[in-house]
Structures are given as structure tokens and as C-alpha cells.
C-alpha positions as CSV (number, residue, x, y, z in Angstrom):
1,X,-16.1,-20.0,19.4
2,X,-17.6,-18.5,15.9
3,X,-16.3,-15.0,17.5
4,X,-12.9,-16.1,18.8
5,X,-12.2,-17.9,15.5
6,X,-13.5,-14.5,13.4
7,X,-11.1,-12.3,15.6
8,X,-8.5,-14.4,15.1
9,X,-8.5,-14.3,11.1
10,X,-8.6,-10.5,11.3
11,X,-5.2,-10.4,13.7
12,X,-3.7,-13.2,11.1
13,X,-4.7,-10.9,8.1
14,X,-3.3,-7.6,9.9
15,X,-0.3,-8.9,10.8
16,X,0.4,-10.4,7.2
17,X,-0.1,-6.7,6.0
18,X,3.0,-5.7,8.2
19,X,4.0,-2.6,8.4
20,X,2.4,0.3,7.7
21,X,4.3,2.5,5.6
22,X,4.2,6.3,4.8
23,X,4.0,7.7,1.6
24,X,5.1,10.9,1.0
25,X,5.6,13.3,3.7
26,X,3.6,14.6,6.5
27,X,1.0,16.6,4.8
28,X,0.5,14.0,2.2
29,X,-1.6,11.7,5.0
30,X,-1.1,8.7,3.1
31,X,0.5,5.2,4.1
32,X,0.9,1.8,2.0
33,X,0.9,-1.9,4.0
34,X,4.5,-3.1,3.8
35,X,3.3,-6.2,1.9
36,X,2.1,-3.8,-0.9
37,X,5.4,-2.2,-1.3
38,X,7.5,-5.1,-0.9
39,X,5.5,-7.5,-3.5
40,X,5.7,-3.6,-6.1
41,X,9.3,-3.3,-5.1
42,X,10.2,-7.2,-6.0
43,X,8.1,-7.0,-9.0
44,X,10.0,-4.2,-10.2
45,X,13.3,-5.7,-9.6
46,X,12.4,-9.1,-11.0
47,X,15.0,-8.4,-13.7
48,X,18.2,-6.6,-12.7
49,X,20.5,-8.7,-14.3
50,X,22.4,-10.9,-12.1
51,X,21.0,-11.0,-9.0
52,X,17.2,-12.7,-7.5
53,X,15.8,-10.8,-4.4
54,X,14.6,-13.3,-2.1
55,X,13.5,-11.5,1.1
56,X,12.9,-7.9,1.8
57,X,11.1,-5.9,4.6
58,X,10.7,-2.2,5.3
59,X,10.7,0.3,8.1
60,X,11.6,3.3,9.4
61,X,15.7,4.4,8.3
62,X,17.6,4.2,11.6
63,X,19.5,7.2,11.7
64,X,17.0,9.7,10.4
65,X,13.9,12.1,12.4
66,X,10.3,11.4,12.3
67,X,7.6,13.3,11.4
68,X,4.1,14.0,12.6
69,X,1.8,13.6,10.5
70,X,-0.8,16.1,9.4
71,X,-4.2,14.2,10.0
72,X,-4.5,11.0,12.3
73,X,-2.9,8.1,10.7
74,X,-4.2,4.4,10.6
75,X,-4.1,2.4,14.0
76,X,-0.5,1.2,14.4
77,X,1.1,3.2,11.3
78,X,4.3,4.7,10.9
79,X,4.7,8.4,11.3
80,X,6.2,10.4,8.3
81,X,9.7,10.0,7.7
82,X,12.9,8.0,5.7
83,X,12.7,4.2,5.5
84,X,15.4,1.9,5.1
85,X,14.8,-1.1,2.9
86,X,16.4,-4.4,3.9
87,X,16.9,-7.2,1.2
88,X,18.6,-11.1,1.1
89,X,19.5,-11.8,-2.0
90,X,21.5,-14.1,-4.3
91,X,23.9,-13.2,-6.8
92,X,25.2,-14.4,-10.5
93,X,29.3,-15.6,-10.6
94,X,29.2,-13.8,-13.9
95,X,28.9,-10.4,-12.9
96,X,31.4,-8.5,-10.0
97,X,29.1,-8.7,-7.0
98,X,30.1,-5.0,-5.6
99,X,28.3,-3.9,-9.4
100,X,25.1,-6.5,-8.8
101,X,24.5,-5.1,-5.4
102,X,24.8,-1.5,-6.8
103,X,22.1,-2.3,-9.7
104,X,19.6,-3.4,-7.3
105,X,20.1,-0.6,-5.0
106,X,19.7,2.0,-7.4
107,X,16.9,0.0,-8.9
108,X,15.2,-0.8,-5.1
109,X,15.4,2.9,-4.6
110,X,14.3,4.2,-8.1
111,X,11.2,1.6,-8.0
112,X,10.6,3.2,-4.4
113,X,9.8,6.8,-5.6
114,X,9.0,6.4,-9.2
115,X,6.1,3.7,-8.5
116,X,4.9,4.1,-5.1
117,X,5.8,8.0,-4.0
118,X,7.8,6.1,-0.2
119,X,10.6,7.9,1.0
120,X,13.5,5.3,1.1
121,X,16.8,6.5,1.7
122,X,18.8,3.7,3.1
123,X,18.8,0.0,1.5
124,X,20.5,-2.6,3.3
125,X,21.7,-5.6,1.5
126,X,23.2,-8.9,2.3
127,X,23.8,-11.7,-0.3
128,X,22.5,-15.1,0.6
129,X,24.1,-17.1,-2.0
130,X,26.0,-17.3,-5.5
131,X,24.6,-18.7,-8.4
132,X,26.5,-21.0,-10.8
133,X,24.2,-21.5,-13.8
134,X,22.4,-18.2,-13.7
135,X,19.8,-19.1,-16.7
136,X,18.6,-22.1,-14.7
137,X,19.0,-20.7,-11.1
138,X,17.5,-17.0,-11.7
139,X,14.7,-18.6,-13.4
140,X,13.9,-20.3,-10.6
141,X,14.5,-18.5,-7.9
142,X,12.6,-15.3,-9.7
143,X,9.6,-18.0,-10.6
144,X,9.3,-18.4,-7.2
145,X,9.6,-14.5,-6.0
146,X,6.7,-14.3,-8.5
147,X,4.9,-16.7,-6.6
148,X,5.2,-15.5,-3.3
149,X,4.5,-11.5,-4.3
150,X,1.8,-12.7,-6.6
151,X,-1.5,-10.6,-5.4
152,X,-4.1,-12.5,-3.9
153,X,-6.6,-10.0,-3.5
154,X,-10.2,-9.6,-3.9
155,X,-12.2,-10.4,-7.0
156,X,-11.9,-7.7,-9.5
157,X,-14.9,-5.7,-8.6
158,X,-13.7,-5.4,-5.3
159,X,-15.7,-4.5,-2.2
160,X,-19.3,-4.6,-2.8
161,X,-21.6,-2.7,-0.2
162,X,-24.3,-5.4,0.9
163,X,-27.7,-5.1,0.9
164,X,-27.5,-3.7,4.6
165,X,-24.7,-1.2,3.8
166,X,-26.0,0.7,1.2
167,X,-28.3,2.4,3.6
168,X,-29.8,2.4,6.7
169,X,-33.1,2.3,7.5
170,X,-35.0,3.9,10.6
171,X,-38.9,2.3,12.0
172,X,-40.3,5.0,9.7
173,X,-40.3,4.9,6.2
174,X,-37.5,8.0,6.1
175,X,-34.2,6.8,4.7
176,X,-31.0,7.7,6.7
177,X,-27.9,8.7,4.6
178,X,-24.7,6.9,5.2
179,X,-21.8,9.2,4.8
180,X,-19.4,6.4,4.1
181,X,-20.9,4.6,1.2
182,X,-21.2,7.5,-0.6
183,X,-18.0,8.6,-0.4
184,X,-17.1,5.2,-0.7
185,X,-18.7,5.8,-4.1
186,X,-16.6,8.9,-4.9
187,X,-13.5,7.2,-3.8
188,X,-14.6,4.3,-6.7
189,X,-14.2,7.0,-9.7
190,X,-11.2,8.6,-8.5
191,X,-8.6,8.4,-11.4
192,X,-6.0,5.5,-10.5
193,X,-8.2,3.7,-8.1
194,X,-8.3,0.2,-9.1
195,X,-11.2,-0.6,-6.7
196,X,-11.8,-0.1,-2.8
197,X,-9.9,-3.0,-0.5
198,X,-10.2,-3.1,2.4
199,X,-7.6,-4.9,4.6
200,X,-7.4,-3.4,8.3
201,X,-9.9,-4.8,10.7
202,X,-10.2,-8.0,9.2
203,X,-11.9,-7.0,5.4
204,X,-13.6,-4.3,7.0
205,X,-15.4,-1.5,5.0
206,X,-13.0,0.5,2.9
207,X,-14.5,4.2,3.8
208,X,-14.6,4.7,7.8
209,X,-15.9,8.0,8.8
210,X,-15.2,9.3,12.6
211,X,-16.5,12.0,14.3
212,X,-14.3,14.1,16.1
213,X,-15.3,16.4,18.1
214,X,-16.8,19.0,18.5
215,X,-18.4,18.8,14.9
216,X,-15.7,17.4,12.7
217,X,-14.7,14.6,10.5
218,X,-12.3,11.9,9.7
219,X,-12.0,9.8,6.8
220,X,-10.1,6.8,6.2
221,X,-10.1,5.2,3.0
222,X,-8.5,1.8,1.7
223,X,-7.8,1.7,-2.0
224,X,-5.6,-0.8,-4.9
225,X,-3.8,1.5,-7.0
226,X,-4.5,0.6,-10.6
227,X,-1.2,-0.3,-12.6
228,X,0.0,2.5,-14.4
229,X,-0.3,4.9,-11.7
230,X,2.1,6.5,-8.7
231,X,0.4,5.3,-5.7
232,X,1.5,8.5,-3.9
233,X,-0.5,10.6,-6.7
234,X,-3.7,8.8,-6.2
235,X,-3.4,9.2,-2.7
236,X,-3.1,13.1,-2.9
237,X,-6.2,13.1,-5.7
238,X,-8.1,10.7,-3.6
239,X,-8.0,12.9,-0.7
240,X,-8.7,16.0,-2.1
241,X,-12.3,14.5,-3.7
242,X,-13.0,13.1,-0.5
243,X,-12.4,16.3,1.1
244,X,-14.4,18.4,-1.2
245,X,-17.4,15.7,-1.2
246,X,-17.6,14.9,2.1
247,X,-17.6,19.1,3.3
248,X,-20.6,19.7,2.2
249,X,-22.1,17.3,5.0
250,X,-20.1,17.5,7.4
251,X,-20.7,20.2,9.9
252,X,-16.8,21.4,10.2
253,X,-13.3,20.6,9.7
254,X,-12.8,17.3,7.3
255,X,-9.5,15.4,7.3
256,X,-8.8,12.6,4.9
257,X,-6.1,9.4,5.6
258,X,-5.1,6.9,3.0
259,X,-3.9,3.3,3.0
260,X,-3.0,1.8,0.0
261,X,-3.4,-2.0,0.5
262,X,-2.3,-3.1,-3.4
263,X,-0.3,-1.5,-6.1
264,X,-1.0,-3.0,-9.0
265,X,2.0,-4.6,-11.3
266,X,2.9,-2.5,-14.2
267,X,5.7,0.6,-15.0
268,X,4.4,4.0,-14.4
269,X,3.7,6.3,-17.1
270,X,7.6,7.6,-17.8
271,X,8.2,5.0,-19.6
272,X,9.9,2.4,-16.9
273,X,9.0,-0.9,-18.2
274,X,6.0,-3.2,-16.8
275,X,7.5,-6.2,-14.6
């Protein structure tokens, strides 16, 4: 029963993450959950003036190609490619709606590249209601989009390798390396990353290392971008350090994948204001 319940949490926890999202383009091998972008997209939006977002989801843009990516992705991700961003909202009486639609648009799709590096090209909106007394309504209605894209993530120091993870050690006194906690360690310091979070496989560890054959490696690393930063930039710097440190172990070719699982809530450093 202990088991059945245990692999049910980690299917409830996956499928709140949704899906999982690409960032950049093919070479960039990096993804985001679709409930980190969506909770940094409604953040950002939390005051265009005249309208309250109060659903939104993500996928893949229906009329455009897909790529392939250029290292193995996460199980069940998205390939590379244009996403379409869908979105209910409600609207002020005060302002024309065909103008309130267009501010959110252009604000949905600026927030899309400026703060998170995902290729949205479509955004499909559909106006749920109209709101009378806009001070009293939007307040409300926005409180409550607070709420629900509020992160509830780990502590702030994050994933902490147990005693058992650190290291493991054979019948003999000799200590075996780990490859993944120490680059779980060099993922830690890498500018922008707010801490290692793991979210896929049910809070697993956030540095999985596969060996693909005949001698080479994969990494897959799980990160919360700090607030500040483009999460598509810390993507690209995290897998470059990972590259370099994990090549000098590994006996061949080294390919990195990231998933960001949290971007944290501020503006990015060109000025775009915090929400």
C-alpha cells in the first residue's frame, strides 16, 4: 500500500507540472514545466490595465513545424518549436475591449521571450466576463491569480543530498565517486540558479546521469531560475558548466538537458518592472 500510495503522489505531482515546454530552439536542449511558465507569464501580466487573466495553458502553435531536438529531452517533453498561448480572461467596461485584448497580447508575448527565452508565437484569447467596478473587481480577481500562481516550492535551500546521497560506499573502506552529486554541486554555483528542484519522478534527485552507450553520457538537470534572470540564459550557461565538468570523467561524448521547474518572480535585467 506504502508503494501504491508513493507512486501515486509522483503521477499527481507530474501531472500538475503539465506540459513540458521548450525553451529556445533545438540546440538550446532546454525545456520549462508549463506550470512555471504560466504562474511567470500571469505574474508578469498581473497589471495590464484593464483586463485580469484567469486561466491560461500552453502548447505547441497549431499551424507551425517541430523540431528535433539536439540531445534527448525529458520523458514526455515537447520537441523544439512555436507555442501558442491560450488565455480566459475578464475585461474592464472602461477601456475598448479590442485595445485590452491587444495589451495583454503583446504583453503575454513580450513576458514570453524577455523573461523565460519560450518561443510563443500565437496567443489565443477569449474574454470570460466584463467588469463593472474595475478597482473592486480587478483587485479581486488579480488577488486571487496571485494566489493560485503563488510558488509553493521547496524550502529555500532547496534539494539537500542526504546522508546516503553524498556518496556511496563499497564493503571496503574505498569511497566511490558519484557523478551526479558533484555535478549537482556545479549546477548549485552556476550564475542564475536559484537552487536545484527537482520535480519529475515524484521529487526525485535534480542531476540524473545516464549512460549511453557505448561510453557516453547524459545529464539531466532540474533547476529554479533566480528572479532577475532569463531562464533561457541560465539554461545555456548551465549546460555548458555541466558539459565541461562532467567531460573530464566521462569516458566520451557528454550531452546536457535542462528543465526549469520555477522561475522566480521579478523583471529581468532591461529594466521591465518586477510583478
Amino acid at each position: 500500500m506504502v508503494a501504491a500510495d508513493t507512486w501515486t503522489q509522483a503521477v499527481r505531482q507530474q501531472l500538475g507540472l503539465g506540459r513540458l515546454l521548450p525553451l529556445g530552439g533545438p540546440e538550446d536542449g532546454a525545456w520549462i514545466t508549463e506550470q512555471a511558465a504560466v504562474r511567470a507569464l500571469s505574474r508578469a501580466v498581473l497589471d495590464v490595465d484593464g483586463v485580469s487573466v484567469e486561466t491560461m495553458r500552453i502548447g505547441p502553435a497549431r499551424t507551425e513545424p517541430l523540431g528535433e531536438p539536439a540531445v534527448p529531452p525529458p520523458a514526455s517533453a515537447l520537441p523544439p518549436g512555436p507555442l501558442r498561448i491560450e488565455a480566459d480572461f475578464s475585461a474592464a467596461m472602461t477601456r475598448p475591449l479590442a485595445e485590452a485584448a491587444e495589451g495583454l497580447r503583446s504583453a503575454l508575448l513580450t513576458a514570453a521571450e524577455v523573461r523565460l527565452g519560450l518561443p510563443a508565437v500565437e496567443v489565443d484569447l477569449q474574454v470570460t466576463g466584463l467588469l463593472e467596478d474595475l478597482p473592486a473587481a480587478a483587485a479581486r480577481l488579480r488577488a486571487e491569480l496571485r494566489f493560485m500562481a503563488g510558488d509553493q516550492e521547496a524550502p529555500t535551500g532547496g534539494w539537500q543530498g542526504g546522508a546516503a546521497e553524498a556518496g556511496h560506499r563499497s564493503p571496503g573502506p574505498v569511497l566511490v565517486r558519484d557523478p551526479a552529486v558533484e555535478l549537482a554541486e556545479v549546477a548549485a554555483d552556476v550564475p542564475g540558479v536559484a537552487r536545484l528542484a527537482p520535480a519529475l519522478g515524484g521529487l526525485s534527485r535534480p542531476v540524473g546521469v545516464a549512460y549511453r552507450e557505448p561510453t557516453g553520457w547524459h545529464v539531466t538537470v532540474q533547476v529554479a531560475v533566480a528572479a532577475g534572470h532569463r531562464s533561457l540564459d541560465v539554461a545555456r550557461t548551465l549546460r555548458a558548466a555541466l558539459a565541461e565538468a562532467a567531460a573530464g570523467d566521462a569516458p566520451g561524448p557528454v550531452t546536457v538537458a535542462v528543465l526549469i521547474t520555477s522561475a522566480e518572480s521579478a523583471g529581468i535585467h532591461d529594466g521591465s518592472p518586477a510583478s
